[in-house]
C-alpha positions as CSV (number, residue, x, y, z in Angstrom):
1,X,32.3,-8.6,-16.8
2,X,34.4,-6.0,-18.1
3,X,35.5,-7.8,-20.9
4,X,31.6,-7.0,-22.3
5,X,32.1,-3.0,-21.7
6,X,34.2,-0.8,-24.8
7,X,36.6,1.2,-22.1
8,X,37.4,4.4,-23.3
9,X,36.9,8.4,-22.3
10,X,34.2,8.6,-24.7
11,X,33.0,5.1,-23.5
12,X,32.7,3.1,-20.2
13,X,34.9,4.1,-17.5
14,X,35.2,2.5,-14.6
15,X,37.5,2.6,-11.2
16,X,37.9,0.5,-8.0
17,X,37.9,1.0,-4.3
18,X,38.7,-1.7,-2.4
19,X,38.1,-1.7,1.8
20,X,38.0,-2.9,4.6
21,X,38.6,-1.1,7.3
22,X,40.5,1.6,5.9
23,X,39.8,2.8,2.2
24,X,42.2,1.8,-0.7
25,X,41.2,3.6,-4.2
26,X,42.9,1.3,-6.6
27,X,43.1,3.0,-9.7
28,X,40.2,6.4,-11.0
29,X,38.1,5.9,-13.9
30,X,40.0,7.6,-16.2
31,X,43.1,5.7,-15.7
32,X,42.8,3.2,-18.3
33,X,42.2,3.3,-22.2
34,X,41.3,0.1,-23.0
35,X,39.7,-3.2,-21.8
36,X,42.9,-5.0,-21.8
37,X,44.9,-2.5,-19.4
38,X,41.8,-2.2,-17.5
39,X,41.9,-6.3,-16.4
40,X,45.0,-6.5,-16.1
41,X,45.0,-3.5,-13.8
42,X,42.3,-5.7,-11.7
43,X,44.0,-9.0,-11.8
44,X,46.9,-7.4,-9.8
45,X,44.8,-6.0,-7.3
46,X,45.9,-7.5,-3.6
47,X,42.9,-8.5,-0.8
48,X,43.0,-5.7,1.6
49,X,42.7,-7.2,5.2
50,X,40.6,-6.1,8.0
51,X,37.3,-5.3,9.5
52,X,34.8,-4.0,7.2
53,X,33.1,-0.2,7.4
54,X,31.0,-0.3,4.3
55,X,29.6,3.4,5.2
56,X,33.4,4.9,5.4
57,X,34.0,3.7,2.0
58,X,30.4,4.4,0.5
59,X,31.6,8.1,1.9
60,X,34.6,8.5,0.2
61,X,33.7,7.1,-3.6
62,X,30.4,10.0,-2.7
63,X,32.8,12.4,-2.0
64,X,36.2,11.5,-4.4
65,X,35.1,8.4,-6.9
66,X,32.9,10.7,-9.2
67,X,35.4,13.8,-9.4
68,X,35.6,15.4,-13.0
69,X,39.1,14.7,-12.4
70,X,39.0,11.1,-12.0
71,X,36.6,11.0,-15.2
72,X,33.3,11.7,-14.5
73,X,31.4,13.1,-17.2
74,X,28.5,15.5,-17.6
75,X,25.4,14.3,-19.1
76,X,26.5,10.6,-18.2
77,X,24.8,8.2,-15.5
78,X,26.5,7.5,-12.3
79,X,26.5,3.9,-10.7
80,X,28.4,2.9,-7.8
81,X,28.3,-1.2,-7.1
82,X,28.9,-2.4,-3.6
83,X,30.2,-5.3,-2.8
84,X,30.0,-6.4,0.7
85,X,30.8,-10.1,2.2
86,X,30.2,-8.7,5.8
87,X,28.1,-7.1,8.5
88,X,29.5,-3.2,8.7
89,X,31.0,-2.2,11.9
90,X,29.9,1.7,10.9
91,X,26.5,3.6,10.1
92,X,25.9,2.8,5.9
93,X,22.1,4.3,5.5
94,X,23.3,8.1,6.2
95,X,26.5,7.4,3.2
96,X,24.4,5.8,0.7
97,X,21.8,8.4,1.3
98,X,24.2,11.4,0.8
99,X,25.3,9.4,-2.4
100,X,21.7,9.1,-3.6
101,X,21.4,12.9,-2.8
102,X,23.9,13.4,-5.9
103,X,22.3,11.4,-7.7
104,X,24.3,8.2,-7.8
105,X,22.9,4.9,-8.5
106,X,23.8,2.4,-6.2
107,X,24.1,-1.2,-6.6
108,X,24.2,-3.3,-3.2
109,X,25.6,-7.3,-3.6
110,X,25.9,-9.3,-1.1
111,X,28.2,-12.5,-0.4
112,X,27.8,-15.2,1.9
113,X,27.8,-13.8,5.7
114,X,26.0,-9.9,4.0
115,X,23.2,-8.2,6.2
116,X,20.2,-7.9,4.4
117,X,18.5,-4.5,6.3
118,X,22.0,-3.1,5.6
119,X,22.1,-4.0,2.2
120,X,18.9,-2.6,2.0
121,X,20.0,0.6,3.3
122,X,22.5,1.1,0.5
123,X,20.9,0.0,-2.5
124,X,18.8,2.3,-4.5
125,X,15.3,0.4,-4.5
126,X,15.1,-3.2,-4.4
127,X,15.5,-4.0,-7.8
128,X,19.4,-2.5,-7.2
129,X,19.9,-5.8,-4.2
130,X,21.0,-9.2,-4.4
131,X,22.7,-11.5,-2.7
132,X,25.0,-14.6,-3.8
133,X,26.4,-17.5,-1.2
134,X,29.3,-17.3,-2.1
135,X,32.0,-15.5,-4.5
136,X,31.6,-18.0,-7.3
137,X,28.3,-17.0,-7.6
138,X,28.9,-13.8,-8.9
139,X,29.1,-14.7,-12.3
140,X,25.2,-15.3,-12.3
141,X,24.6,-11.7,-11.6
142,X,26.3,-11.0,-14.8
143,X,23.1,-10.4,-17.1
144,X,21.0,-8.7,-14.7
145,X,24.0,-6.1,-13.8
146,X,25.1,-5.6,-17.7
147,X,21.8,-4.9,-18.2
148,X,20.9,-2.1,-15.2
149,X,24.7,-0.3,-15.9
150,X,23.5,-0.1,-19.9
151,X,20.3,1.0,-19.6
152,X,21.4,3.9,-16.5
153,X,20.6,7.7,-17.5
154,X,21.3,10.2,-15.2
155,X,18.2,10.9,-12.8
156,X,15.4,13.4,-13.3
157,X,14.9,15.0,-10.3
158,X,11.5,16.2,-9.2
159,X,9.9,17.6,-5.9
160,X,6.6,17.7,-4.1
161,X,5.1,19.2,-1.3
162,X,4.0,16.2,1.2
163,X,1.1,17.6,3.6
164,X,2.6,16.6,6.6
165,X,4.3,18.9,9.3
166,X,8.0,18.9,8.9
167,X,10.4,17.1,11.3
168,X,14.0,17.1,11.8
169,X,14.3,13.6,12.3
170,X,13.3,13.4,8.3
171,X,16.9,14.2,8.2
172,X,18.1,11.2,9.5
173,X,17.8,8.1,7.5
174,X,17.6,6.0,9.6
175,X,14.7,7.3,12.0
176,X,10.9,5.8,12.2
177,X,9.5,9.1,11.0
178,X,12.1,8.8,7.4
179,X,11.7,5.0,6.5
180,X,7.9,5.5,7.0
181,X,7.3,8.3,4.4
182,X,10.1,7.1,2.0
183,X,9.0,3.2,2.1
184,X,4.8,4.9,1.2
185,X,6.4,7.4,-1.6
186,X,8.5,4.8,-2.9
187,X,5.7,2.4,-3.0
188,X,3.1,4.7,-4.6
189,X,5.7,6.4,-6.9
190,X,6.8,2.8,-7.9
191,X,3.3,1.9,-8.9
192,X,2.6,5.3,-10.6
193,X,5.5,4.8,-13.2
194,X,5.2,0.9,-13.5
195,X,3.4,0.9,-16.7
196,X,6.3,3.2,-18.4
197,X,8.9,1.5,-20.2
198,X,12.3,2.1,-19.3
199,X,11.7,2.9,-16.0
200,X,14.5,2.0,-14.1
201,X,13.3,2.5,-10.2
202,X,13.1,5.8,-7.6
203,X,15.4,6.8,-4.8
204,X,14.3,9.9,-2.1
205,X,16.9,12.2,-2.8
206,X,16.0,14.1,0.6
207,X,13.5,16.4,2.5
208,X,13.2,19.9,3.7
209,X,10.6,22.2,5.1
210,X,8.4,24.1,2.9
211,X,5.6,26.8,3.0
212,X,3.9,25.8,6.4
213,X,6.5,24.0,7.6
214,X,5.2,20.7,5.3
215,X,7.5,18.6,3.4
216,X,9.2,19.3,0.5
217,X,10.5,15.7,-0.9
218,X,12.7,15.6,-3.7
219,X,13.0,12.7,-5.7
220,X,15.6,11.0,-8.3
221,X,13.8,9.2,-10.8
222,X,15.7,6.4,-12.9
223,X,14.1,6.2,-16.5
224,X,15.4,5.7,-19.9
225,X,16.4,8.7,-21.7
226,X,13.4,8.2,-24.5
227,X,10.5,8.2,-21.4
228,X,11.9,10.8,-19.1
229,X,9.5,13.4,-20.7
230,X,6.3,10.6,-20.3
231,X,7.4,9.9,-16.5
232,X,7.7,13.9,-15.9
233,X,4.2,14.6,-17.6
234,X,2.6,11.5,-15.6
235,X,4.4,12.6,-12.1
236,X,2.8,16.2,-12.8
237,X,-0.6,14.8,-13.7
238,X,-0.7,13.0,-10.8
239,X,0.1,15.7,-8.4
240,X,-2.1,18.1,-9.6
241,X,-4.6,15.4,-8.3
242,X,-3.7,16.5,-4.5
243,X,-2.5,13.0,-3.8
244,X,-0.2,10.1,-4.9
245,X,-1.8,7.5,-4.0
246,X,-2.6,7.1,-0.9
247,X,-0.5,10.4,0.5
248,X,-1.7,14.0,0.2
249,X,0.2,16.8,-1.4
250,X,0.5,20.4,-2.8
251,X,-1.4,19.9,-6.2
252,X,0.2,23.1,-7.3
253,X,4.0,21.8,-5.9
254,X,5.2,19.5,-8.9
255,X,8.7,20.8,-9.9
256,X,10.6,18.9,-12.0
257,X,14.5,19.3,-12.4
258,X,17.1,18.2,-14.5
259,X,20.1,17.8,-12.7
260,X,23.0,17.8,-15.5
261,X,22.3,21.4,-16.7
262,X,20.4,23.1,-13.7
263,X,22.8,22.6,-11.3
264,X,24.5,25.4,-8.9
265,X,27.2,24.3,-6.6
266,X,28.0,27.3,-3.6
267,X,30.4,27.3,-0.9
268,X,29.2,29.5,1.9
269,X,31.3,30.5,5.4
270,X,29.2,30.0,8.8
271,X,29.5,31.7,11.9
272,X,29.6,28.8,13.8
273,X,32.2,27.3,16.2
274,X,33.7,23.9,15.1
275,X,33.5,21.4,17.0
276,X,34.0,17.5,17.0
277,X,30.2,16.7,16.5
278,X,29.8,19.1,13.4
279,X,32.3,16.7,11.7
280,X,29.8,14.1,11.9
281,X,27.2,13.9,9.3
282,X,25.3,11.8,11.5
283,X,25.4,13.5,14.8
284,X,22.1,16.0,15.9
285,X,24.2,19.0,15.8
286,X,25.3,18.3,12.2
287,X,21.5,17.8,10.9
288,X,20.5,20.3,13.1
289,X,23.4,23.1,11.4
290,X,22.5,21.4,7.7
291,X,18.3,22.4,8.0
292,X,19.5,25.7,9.6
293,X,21.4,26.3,6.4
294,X,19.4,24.9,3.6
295,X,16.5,26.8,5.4
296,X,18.4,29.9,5.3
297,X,19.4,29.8,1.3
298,X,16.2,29.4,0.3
299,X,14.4,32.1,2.6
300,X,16.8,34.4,1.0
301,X,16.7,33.4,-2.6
302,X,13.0,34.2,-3.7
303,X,13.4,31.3,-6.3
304,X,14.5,28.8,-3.9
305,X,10.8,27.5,-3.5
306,X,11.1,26.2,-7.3
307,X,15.0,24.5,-6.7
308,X,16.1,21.3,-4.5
309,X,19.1,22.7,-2.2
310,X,20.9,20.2,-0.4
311,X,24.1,20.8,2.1
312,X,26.7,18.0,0.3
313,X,29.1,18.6,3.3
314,X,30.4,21.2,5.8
315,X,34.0,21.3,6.5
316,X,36.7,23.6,8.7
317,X,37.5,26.5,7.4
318,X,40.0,29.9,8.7
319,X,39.9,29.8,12.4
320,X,37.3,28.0,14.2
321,X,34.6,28.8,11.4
322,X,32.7,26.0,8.7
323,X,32.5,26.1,5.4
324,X,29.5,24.6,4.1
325,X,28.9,23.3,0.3
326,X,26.1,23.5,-1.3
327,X,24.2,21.5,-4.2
328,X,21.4,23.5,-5.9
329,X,19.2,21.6,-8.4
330,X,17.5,24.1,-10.1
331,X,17.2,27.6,-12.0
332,X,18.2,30.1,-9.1
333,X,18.9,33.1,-11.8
C-alpha cells in the first residue's frame, strides 16, 4: 500500500508501532523522505512475540505517535490503523476513546481469531471496521483504505446540550448509560448528514455536565473539507429544532468548533494526593478527579460554556501532587 502514497514532510507521513505485549515504536513519521526508504524500513521490521494488549498500545500512539516532533502537522488529518489478529488481554474502549477525544481517526482491521465487540470498540464508526481471515487477505482492503486515508480532513468539532440529567458513568465508555446515548446520537447524527457528500462518519468525542446538570456532548465530525461549512449549517438547523431525531436538546446549545486553530492546551497542579488508582484512566477515582476538574475550569472561565474542555491525562508532579493537562477546543480569550 505505501507504494500508492508520495512520502514526504510536505506529503504522506507515516510511522509504525508494532505490539504485543509490550509496545515497540519502529520508526516516527518523519523518519523517512521517500517511499523507497520508507519500505525498505518496513520490510526489516522483525514479528514482536507475545500476548497482545491492543488498549496499551492504542495509549501510547494517543499519547507519543502524533507528537509535532515525530511529524504531525497542523491543519492535517490524523488516522491511526489498528491491526489486531487477537482477542486483547487489556481494556481498548477507554484508549481508543481518549484517541477519538483528540481527534484521531481510527481504523480497526481484524485478522483471523479478532473480537468483533472489541473491534468495535476501537474503530471510529462502523464504516472504519473490517475484518479479513487471514493475512493474505489484506490486500483486498487496499481500495477501501486508500480511499478513507485520502479523503481524511481533520474533524469539526461541535457540541450540544442533550436534555438528560448528567451521570458519571457517561465517563466511562464502556458503561450501559455511554453506549446507549452514543449508539442513538450516532445513529440520528449519521442519518442527519447522510445526504451530504463527503461525509466521512461521526465519533463522540466526550460528555460533561452543563447548565442543569444535562449533557453537554461533543462531537468530531469527519467531512470533506469542501462540505464542512454545509454539515455545520445543517447540524445548527437541526438543533435549533429542540431535537435530533428522536433525542431532545438545548435548541439554543449548537456550538461548533474548529479544532486546528481554536485549540488551548493548559497544564494545571491539583491538590490532590497521588495514589495508584489516579494512574489509571479507567479506575472511579480517576473519572471521578477528571469531571471534578473539567467542572472546575469551566465554572471559572465565563466562556467555558461556549468551548469543549477535555482532561487528556493527569500525571505526578513535585511531591505527592498531580498535574493535570488540559485540551480546550474553543475561543477561551
Amino acid at each position: 500500500m505505501v507504494e500508492t502514497f508520495d512520502i514526504g514532510p510536505l506529503a504522506t507521513q507515516i510511522g509504525v508501532i508494532q505490539y504485543s505485549s509490550r509496545v515497540r515504536q519502529e520508526f516516527s513519521m518523519n523518519s523517512f523522505q521517500s517511499r523507497d526508504a520508507l519500505s525498505n524500513a518496513i520490510d526489516d521490521i522483525r514479528y514482536l512475540r507475545g500476548g497482545t494488549l491492543t488498549g496499551r498500545a492504542i495509549r501510547y500512539v494517543s499519547r507519543y505517535g502524533f507528537a509535532r516532533s515525530d511529524g504531525a502537522r497542523p491543519g492535517v488529518a490524523k488516522v491511526l490503523i489498528v491491526v489486531t489478529d487477537g482477542i486483547s488481554y487489556d481494556n481498548v474502549a477507554q484508549p481508543a476513546y481518549q484517541a477519538r477525544r483528540k481527534g484521531i481517526f481510527v481504523y480497526a482491521i481484524g485478522v483471523s481469531g479478532y473480537d468483533l465487540a472489541q473491534l468495535e470498540q476501537i474503530a471510529s464508526n462502523n464504516r472504519t471496521l473490517a475484518v479479513v481471515d487471514n493475512f493474505n487477505l489484506l490486500d483486498s482492503l487496499r481500495n477501501s483504505l486508500l480511499t478513507g486515508v485520502c479523503d481524511a480532513t481533520p474533524p469539526v468539532f461541535v457540541c450540544v446540550t442533550l436534555n438528560i440529567q448528567f451521570s458519571i458513568r457517561l465517563r466511562n465508555p464502556t458503561s450501559s448509560e455511554f453506549s446507549s446515548i452514543t449508539n442513538g446520537l450516532k445513529a440520528e447524527l449519521s442519518q442527519l448528514f447522510t445526504s451530504i457528500v463527503g461525509f466521512q462518519g461521526i465519533s463522540i468525542a466526550g460528555y460533561q455536565p452543563a447548565a442543569g446538570n444535562q449533557v453537554k456532548a461533543s462531537i468530531a465530525v469527519f467531512v470533506a473539507e469542501f462540505a464542512a461549512s454545509n454539515a455545520t449549517q445543517i447540524f445548527i438547523a437541526a438543533v435549533s429544532t429542540g431535537s435530533l431525531g428522536s433525542i431532545s436538546v438545548n435548541a439554543s446549545s449548537a456550538i461548533v468548533v474548529n479544532q486546528e486553530t481554536n485549540s488551548t492546551v493548559v497544564s494545571l497542579v491539583v491538590q490532590d494526593s497521588c495514589s495508584a488508582d489516579l494512574l489509571n484512566p479507567e479506575s472511579a477515582t480517576y473519572i471521578a478527579l477528571v469531571a471534578r476538574v473539567e467542572s472546575a475550569v469551566r465554572a471559572y472561565h465565563e466562556h467555558c460554556e461556549k468551548c469543549a474542555c477535555h482532561v487528556t491525562s493527569i500525571v505526578l508532579a513535585f511531591g505527592h501532587l498531580l498535574t493535570c493537562r488540559l485540551n480546550i477546543l474553543g475561543n477561551i480569550g
